[in-house]
mmCIF file as gemmi writes it, N, C-alpha and C atoms, coordinates in Angstrom:
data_model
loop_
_atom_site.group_PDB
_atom_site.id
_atom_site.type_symbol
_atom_site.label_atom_id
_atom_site.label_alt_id
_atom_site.label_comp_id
_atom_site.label_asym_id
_atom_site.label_entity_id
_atom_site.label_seq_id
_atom_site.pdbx_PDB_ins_code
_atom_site.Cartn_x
_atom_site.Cartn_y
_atom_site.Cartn_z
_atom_site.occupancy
_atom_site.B_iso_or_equiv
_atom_site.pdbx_formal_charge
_atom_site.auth_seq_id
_atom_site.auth_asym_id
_atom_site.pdbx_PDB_model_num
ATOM 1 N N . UNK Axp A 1 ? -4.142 -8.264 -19.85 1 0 ? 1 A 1
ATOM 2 C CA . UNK Axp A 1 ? -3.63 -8.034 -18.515 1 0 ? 1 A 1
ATOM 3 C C . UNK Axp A 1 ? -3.777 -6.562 -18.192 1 0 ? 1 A 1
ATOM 4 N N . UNK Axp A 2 ? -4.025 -6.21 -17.202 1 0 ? 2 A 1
ATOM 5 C CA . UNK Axp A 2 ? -4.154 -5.093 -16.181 1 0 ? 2 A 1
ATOM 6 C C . UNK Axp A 2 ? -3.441 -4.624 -15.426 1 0 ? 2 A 1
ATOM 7 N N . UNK Axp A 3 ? -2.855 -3.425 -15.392 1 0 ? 3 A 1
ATOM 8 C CA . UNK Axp A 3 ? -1.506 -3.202 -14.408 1 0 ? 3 A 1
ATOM 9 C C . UNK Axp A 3 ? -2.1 -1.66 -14.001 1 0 ? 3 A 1
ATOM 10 N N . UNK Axp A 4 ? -2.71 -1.802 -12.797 1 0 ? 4 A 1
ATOM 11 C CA . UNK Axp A 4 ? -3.606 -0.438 -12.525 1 0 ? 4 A 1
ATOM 12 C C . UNK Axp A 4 ? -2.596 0.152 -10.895 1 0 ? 4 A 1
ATOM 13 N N . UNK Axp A 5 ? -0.881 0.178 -11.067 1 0 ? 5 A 1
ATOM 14 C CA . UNK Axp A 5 ? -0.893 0.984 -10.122 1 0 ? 5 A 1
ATOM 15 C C . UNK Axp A 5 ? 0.648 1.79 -10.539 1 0 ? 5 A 1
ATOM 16 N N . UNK Axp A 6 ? 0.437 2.928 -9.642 1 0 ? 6 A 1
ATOM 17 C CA . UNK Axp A 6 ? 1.415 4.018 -10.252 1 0 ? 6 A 1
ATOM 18 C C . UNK Axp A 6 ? 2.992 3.206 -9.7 1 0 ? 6 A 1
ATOM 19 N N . UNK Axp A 7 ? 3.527 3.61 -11.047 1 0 ? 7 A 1
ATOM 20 C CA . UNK Axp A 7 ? 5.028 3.007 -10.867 1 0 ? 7 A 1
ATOM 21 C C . UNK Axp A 7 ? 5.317 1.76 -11.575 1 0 ? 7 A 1
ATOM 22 N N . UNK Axp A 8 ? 4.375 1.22 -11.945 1 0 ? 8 A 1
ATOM 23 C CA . UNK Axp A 8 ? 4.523 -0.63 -12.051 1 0 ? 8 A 1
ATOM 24 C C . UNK Axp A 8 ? 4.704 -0.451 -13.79 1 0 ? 8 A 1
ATOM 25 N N . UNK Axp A 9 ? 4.67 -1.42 -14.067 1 0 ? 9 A 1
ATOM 26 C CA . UNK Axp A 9 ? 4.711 -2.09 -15.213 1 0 ? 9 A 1
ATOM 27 C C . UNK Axp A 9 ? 5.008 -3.534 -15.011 1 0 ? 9 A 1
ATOM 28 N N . UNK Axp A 10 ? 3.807 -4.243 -15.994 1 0 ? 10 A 1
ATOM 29 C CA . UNK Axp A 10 ? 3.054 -5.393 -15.855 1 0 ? 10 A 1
ATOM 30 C C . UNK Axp A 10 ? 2.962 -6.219 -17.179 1 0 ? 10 A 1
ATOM 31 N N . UNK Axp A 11 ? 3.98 -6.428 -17.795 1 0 ? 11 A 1
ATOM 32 C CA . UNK Axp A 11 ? 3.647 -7.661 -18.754 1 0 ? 11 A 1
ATOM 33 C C . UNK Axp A 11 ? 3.147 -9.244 -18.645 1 0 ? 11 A 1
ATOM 34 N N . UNK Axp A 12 ? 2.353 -9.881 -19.022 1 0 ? 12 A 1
ATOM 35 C CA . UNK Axp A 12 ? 1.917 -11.168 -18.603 1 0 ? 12 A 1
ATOM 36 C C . UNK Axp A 12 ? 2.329 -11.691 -20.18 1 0 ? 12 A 1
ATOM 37 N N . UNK Axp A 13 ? 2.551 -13.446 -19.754 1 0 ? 13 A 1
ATOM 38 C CA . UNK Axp A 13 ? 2.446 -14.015 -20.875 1 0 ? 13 A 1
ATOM 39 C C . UNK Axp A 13 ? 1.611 -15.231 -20.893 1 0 ? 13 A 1
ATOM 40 N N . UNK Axp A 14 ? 0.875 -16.036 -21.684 1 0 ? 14 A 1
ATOM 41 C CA . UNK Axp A 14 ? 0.683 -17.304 -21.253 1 0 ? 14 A 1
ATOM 42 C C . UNK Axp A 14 ? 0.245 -18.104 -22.502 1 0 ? 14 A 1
ATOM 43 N N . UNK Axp A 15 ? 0.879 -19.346 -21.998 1 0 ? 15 A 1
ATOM 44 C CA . UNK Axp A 15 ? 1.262 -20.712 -23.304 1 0 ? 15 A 1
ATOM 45 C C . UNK Axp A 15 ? 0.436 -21.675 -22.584 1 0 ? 15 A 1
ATOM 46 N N . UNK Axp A 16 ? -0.982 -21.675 -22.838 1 0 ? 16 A 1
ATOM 47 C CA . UNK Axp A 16 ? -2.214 -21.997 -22.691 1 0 ? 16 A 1
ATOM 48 C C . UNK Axp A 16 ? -1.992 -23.645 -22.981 1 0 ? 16 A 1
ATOM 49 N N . UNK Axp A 17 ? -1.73 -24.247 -23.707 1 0 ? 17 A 1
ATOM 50 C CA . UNK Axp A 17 ? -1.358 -25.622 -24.538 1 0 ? 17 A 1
ATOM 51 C C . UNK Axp A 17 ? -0.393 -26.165 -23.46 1 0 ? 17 A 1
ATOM 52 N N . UNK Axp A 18 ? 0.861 -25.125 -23.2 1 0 ? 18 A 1
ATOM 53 C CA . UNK Axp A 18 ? 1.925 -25.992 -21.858 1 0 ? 18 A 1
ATOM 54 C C . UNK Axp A 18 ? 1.189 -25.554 -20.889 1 0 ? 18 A 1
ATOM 55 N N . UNK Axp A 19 ? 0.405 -24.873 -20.408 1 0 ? 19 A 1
ATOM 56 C CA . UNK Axp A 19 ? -0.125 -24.723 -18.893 1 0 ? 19 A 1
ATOM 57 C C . UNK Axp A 19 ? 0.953 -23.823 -18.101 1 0 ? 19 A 1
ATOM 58 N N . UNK Axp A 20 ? 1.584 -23.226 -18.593 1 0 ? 20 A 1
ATOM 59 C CA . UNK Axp A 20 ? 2.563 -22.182 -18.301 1 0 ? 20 A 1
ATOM 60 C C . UNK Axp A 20 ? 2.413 -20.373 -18.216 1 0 ? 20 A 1
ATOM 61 N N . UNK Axp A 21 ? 2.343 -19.696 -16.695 1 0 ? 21 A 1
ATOM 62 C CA . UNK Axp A 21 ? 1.681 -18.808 -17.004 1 0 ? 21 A 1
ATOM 63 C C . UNK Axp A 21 ? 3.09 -17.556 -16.478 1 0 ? 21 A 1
ATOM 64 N N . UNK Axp A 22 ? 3.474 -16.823 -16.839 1 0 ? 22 A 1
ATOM 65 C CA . UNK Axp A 22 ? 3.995 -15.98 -16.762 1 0 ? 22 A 1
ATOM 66 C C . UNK Axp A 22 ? 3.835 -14.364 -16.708 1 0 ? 22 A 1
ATOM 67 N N . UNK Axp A 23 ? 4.191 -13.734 -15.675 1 0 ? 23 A 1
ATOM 68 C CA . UNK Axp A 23 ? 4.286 -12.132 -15.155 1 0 ? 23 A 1
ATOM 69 C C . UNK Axp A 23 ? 4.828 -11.259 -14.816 1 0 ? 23 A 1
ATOM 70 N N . UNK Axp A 24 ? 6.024 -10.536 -15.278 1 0 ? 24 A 1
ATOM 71 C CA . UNK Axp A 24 ? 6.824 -9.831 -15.153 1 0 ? 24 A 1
ATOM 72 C C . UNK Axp A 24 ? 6.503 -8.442 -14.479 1 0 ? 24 A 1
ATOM 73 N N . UNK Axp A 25 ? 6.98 -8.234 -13.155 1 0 ? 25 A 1
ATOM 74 C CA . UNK Axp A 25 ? 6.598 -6.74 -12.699 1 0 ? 25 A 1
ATOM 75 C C . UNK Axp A 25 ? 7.777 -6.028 -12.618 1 0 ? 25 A 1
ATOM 76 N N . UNK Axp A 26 ? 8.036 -4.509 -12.346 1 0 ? 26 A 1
ATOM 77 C CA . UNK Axp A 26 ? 8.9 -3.641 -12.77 1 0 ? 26 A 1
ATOM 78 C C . UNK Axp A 26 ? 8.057 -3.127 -11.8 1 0 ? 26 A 1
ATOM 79 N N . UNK Axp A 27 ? 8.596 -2.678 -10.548 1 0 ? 27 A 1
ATOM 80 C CA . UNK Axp A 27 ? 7.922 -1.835 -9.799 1 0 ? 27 A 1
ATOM 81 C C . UNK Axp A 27 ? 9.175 -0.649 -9.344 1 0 ? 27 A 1
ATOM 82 N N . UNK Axp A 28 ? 8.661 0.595 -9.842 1 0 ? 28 A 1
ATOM 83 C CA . UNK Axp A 28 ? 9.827 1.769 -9.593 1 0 ? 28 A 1
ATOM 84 C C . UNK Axp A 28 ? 9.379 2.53 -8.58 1 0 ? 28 A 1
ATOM 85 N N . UNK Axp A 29 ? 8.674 2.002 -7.621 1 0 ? 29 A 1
ATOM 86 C CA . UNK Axp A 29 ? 8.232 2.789 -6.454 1 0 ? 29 A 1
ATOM 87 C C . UNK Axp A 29 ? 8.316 1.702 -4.723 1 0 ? 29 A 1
ATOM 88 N N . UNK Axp A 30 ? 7.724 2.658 -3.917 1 0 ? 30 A 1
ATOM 89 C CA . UNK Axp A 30 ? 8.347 2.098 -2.509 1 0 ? 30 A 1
ATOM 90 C C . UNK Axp A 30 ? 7.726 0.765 -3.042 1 0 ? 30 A 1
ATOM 91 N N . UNK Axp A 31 ? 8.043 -0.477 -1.984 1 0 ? 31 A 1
ATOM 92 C CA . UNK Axp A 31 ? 7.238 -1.611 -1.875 1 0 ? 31 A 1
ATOM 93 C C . UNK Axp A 31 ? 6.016 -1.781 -1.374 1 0 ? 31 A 1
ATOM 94 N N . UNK Axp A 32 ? 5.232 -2.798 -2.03 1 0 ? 32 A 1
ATOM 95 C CA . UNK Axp A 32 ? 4.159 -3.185 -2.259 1 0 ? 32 A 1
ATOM 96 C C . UNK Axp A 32 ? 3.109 -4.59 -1.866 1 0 ? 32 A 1
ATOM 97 N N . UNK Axp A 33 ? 2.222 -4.59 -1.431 1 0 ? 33 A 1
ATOM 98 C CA . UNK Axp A 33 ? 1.465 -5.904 -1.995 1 0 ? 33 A 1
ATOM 99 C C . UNK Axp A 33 ? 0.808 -5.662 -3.198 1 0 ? 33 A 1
ATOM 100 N N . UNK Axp A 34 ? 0.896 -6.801 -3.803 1 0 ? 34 A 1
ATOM 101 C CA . UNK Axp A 34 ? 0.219 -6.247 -5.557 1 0 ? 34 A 1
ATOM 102 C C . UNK Axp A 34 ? -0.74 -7.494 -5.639 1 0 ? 34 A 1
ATOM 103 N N . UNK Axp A 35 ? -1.721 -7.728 -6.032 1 0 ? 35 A 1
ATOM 104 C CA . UNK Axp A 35 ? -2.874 -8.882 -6.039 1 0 ? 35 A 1
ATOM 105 C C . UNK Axp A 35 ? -2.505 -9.097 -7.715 1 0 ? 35 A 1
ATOM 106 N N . UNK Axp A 36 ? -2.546 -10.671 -7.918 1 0 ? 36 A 1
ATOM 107 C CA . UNK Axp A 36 ? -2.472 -11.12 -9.267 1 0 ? 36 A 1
ATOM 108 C C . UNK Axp A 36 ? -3.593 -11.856 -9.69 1 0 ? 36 A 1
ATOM 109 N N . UNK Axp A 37 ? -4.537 -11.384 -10.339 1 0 ? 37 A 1
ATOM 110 C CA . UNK Axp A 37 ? -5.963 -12.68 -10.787 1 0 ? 37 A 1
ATOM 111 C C . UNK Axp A 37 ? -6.033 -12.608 -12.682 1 0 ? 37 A 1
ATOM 112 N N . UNK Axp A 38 ? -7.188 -13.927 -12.2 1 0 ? 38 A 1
ATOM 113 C CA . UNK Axp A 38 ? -6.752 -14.403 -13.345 1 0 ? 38 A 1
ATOM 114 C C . UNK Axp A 38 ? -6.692 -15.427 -13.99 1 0 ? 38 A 1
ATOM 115 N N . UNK Axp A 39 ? -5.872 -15.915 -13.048 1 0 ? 39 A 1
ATOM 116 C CA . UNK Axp A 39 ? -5.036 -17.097 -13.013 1 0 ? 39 A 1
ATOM 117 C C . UNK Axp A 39 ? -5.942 -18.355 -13.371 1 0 ? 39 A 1
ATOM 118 N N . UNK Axp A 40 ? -5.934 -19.582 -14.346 1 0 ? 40 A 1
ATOM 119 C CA . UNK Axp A 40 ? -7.078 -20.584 -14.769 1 0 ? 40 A 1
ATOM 120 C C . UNK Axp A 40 ? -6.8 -21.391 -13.26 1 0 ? 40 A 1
ATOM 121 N N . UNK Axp A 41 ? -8.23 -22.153 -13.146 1 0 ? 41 A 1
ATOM 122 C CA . UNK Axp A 41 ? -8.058 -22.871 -12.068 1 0 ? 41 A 1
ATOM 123 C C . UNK Axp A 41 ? -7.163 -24.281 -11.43 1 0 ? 41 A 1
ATOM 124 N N . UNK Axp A 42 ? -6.562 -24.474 -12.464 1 0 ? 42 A 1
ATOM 125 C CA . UNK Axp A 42 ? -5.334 -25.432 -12.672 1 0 ? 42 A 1
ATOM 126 C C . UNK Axp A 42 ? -3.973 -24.858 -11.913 1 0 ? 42 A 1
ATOM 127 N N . UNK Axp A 43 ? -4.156 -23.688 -11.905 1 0 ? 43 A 1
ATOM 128 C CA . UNK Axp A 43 ? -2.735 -22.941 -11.275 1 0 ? 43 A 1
ATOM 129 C C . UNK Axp A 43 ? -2.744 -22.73 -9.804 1 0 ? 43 A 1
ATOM 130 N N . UNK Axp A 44 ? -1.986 -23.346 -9.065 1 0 ? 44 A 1
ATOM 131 C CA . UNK Axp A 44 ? -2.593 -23.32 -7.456 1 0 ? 44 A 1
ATOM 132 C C . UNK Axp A 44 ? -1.066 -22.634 -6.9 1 0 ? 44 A 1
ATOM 133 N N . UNK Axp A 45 ? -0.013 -23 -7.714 1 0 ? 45 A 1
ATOM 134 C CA . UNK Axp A 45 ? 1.614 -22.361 -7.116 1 0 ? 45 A 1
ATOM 135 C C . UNK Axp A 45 ? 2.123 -21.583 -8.409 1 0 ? 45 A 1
ATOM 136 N N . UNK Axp A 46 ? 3.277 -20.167 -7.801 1 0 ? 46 A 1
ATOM 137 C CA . UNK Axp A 46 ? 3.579 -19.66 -8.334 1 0 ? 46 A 1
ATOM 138 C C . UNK Axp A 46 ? 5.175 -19.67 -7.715 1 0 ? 46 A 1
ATOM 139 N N . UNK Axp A 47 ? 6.294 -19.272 -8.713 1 0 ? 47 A 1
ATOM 140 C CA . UNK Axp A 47 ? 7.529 -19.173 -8.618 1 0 ? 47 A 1
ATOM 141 C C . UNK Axp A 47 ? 7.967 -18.118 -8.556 1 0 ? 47 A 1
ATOM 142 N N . UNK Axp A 48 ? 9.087 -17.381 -7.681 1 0 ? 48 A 1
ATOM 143 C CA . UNK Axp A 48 ? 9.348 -15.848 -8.047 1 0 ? 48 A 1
ATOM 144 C C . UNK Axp A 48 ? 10.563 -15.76 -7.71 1 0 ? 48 A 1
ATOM 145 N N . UNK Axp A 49 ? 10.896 -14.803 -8.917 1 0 ? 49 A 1
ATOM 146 C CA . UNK Axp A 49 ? 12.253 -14.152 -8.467 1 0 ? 49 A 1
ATOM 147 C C . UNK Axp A 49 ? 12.091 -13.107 -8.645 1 0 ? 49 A 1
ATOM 148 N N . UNK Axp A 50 ? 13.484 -12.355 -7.946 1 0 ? 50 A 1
ATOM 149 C CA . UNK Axp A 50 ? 13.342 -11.03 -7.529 1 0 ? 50 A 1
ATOM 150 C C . UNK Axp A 50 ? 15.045 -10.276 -7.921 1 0 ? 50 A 1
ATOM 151 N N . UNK Axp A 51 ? 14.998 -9.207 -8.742 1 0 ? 51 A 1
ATOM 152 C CA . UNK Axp A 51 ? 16.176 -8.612 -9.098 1 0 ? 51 A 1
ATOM 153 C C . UNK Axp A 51 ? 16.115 -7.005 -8.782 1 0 ? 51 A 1
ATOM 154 N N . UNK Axp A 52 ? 17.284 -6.806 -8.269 1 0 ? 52 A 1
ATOM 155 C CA . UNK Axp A 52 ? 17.291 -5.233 -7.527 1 0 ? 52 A 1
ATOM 156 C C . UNK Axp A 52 ? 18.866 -4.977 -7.57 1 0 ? 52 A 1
ATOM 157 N N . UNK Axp A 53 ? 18.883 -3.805 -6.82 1 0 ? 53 A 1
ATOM 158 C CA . UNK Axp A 53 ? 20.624 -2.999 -6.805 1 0 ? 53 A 1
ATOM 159 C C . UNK Axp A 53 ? 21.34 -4.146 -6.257 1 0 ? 53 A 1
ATOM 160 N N . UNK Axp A 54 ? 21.01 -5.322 -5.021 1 0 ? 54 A 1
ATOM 161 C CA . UNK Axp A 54 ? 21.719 -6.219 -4.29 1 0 ? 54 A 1
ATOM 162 C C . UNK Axp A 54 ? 21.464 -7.641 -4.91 1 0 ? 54 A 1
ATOM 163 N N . UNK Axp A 55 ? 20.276 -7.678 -5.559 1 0 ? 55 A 1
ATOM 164 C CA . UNK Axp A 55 ? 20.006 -9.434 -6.16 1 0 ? 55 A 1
ATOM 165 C C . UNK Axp A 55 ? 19.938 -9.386 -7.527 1 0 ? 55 A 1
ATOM 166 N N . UNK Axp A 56 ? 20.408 -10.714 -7.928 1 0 ? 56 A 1
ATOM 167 C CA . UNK Axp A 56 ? 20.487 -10.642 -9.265 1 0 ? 56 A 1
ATOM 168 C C . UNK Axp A 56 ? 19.241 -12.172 -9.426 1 0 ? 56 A 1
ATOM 169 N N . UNK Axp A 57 ? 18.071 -12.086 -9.949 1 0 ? 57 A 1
ATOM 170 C CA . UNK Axp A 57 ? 17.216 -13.008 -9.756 1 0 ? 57 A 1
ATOM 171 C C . UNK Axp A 57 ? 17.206 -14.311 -8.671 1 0 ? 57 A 1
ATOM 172 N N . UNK Axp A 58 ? 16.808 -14.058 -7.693 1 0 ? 58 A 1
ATOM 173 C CA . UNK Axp A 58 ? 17.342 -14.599 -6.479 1 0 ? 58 A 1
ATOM 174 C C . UNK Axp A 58 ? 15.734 -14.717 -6.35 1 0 ? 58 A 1
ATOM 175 N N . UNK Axp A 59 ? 15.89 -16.454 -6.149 1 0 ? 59 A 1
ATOM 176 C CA . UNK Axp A 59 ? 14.577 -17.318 -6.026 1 0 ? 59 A 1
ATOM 177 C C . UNK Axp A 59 ? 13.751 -16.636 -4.933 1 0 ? 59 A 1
ATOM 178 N N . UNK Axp A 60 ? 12.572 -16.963 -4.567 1 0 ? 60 A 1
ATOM 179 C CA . UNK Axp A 60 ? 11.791 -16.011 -3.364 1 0 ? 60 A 1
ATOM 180 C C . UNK Axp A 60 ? 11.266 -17.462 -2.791 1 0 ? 60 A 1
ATOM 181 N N . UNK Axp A 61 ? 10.234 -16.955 -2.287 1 0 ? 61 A 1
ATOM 182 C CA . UNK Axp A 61 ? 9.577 -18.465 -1.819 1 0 ? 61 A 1
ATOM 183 C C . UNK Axp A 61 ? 8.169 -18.503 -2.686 1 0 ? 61 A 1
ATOM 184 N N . UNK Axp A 62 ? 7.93 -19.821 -2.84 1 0 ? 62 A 1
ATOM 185 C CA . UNK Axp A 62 ? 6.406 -20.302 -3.596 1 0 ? 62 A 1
ATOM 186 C C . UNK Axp A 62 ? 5.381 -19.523 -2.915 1 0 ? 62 A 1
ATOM 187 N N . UNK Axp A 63 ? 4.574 -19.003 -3.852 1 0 ? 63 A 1
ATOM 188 C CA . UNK Axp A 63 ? 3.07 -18.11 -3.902 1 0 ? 63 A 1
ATOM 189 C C . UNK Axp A 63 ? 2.105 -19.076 -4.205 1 0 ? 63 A 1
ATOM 190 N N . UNK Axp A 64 ? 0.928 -19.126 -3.197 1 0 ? 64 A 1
ATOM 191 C CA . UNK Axp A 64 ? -0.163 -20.351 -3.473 1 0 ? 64 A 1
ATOM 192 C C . UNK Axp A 64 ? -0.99 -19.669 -4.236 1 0 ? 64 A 1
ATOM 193 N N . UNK Axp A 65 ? -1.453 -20.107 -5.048 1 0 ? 65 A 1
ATOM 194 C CA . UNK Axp A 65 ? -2.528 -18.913 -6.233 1 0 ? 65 A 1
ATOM 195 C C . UNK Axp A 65 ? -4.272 -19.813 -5.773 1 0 ? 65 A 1
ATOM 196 N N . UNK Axp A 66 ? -4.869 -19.216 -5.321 1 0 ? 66 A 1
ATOM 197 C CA . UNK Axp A 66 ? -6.39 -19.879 -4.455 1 0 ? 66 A 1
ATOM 198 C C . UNK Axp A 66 ? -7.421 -18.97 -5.509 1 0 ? 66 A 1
ATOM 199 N N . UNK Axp A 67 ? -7.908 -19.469 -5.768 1 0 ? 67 A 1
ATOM 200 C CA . UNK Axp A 67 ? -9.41 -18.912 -7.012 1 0 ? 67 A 1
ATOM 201 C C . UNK Axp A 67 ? -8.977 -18.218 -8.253 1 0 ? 67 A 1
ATOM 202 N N . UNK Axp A 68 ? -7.504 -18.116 -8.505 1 0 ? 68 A 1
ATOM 203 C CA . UNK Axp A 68 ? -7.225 -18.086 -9.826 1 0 ? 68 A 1
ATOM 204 C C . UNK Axp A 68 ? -6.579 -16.478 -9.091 1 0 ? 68 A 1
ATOM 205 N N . UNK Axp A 69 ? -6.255 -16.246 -7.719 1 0 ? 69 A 1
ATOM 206 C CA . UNK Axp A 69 ? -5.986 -14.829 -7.12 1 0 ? 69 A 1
ATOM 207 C C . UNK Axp A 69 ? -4.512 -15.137 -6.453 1 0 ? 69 A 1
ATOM 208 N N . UNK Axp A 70 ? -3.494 -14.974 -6.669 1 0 ? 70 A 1
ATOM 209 C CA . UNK Axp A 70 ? -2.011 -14.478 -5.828 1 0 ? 70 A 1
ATOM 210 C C . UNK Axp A 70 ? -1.945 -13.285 -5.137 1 0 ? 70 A 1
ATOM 211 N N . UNK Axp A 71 ? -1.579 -13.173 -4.034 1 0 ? 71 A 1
ATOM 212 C CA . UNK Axp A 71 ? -0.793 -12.237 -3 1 0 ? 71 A 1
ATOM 213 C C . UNK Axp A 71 ? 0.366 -12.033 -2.68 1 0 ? 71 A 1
ATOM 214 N N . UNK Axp A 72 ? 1.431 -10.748 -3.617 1 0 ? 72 A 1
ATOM 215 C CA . UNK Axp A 72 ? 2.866 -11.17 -4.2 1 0 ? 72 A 1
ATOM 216 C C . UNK Axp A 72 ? 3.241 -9.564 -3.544 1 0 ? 72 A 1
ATOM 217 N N . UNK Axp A 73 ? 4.301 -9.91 -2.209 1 0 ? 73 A 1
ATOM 218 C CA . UNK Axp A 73 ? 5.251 -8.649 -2.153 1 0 ? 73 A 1
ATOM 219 C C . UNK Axp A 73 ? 6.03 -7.821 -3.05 1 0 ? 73 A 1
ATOM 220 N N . UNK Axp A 74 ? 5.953 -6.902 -3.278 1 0 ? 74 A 1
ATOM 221 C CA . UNK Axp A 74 ? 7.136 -6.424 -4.577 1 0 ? 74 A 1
ATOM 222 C C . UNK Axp A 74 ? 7.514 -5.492 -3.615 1 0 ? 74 A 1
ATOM 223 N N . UNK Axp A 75 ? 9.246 -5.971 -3.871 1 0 ? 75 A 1
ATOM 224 C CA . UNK Axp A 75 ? 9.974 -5.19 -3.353 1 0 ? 75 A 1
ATOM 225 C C . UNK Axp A 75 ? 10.218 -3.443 -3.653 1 0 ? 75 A 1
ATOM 226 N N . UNK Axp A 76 ? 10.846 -2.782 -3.381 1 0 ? 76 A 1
ATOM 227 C CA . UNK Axp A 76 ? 10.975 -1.761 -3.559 1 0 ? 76 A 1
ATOM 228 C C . UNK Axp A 76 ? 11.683 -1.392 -4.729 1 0 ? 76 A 1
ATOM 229 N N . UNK Axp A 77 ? 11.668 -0.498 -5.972 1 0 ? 77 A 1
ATOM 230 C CA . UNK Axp A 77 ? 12.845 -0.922 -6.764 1 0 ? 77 A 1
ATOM 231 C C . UNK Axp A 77 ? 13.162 -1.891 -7.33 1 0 ? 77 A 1
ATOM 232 N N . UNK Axp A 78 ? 12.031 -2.76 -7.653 1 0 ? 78 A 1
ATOM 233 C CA . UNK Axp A 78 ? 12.633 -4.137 -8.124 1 0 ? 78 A 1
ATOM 234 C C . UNK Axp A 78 ? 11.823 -4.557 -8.79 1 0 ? 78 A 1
ATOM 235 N N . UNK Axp A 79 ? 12.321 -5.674 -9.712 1 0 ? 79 A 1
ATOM 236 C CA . UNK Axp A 79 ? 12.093 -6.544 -11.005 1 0 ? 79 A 1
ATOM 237 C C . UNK Axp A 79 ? 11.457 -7.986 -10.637 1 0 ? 79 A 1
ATOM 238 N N . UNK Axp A 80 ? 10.26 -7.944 -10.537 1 0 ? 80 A 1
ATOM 239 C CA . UNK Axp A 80 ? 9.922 -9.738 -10.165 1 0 ? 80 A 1
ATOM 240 C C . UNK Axp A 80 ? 9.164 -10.405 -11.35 1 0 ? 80 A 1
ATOM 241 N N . UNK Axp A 81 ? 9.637 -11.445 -10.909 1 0 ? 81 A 1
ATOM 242 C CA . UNK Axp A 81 ? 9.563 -12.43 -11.957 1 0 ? 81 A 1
ATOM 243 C C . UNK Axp A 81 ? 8.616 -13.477 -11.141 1 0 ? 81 A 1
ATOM 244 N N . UNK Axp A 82 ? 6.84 -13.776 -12.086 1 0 ? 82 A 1
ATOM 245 C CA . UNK Axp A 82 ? 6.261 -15.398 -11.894 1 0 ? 82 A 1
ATOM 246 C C . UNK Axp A 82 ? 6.232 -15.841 -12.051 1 0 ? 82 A 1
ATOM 247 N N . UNK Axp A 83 ? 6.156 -17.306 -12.011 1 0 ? 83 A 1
ATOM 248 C CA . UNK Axp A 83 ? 5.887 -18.402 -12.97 1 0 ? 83 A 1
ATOM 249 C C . UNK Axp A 83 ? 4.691 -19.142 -12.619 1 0 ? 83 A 1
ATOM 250 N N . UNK Axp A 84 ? 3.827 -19.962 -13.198 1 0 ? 84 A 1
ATOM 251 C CA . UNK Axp A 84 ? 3.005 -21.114 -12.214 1 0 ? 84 A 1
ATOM 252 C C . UNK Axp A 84 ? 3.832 -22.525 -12.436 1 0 ? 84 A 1
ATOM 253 N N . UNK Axp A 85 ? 3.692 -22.996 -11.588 1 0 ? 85 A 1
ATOM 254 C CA . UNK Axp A 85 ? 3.966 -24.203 -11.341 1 0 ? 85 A 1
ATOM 255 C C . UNK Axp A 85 ? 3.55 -25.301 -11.857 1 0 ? 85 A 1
ATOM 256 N N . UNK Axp A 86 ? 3.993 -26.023 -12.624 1 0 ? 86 A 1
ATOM 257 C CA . UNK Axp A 86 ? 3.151 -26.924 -13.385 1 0 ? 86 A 1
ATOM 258 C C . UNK Axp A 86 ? 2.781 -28.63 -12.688 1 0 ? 86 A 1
C-alpha cells in the first residue's frame, strides 16, 4: 500500500481467502479527497467510519469502488475507517 500525501497515514489490510479488504486513514491535516485503488474486481462497495474531536466511529455512507478505484472524503482531523462489502 501507498500513502503518498502529507499528513496521512495509511495502513491497509487484506484477508484475500474472506474477500475482506480493509484501510485505515489518519489524516492530521485540513480535509481531503483521497483516491483509494487497488481494490480486486470483486469489490464494488465500501463501508466507512469516521472518528474525530465530535464522533466516535460514526457510520458514513457506502463508497461504490468502480475499477478497483474509491473516491473517499477525509475529514479534517480525523480517523477513517474502510471496509469492502462482501
Amino acid at each position: 500500500m501507498v500513502c503518498n500525501g502529507a499528513n496521512l497515514t495509511c495502513p491497509g489490510f487484506g484477508d484475500i481467502a474472506g474477500g475482506i479488504y480493509t484501510v485505515h486513514i489518519v489524516n492530521n491535516g485540513a480535509s481531503r479527497q483521497a483516491a483509494l485503488t487497488g481494490f480486486p474486481a470483486n469489490v464494488t462497495e465500501l463501508r466507512m467510519w469516521v472518528t474525530d474531536s465530535t464522533r466516535g466511529m460514526e457510520e458514513g455512507a457506502r463508497i461504490p469502488v468502480t475499477g478497483g478505484k474509491a473516491e473517499v472524503k477525509l475529514d479534517a482531523t480525523s480517523y477513517t475507517t474502510v471496509i469492502s462489502v462482501r
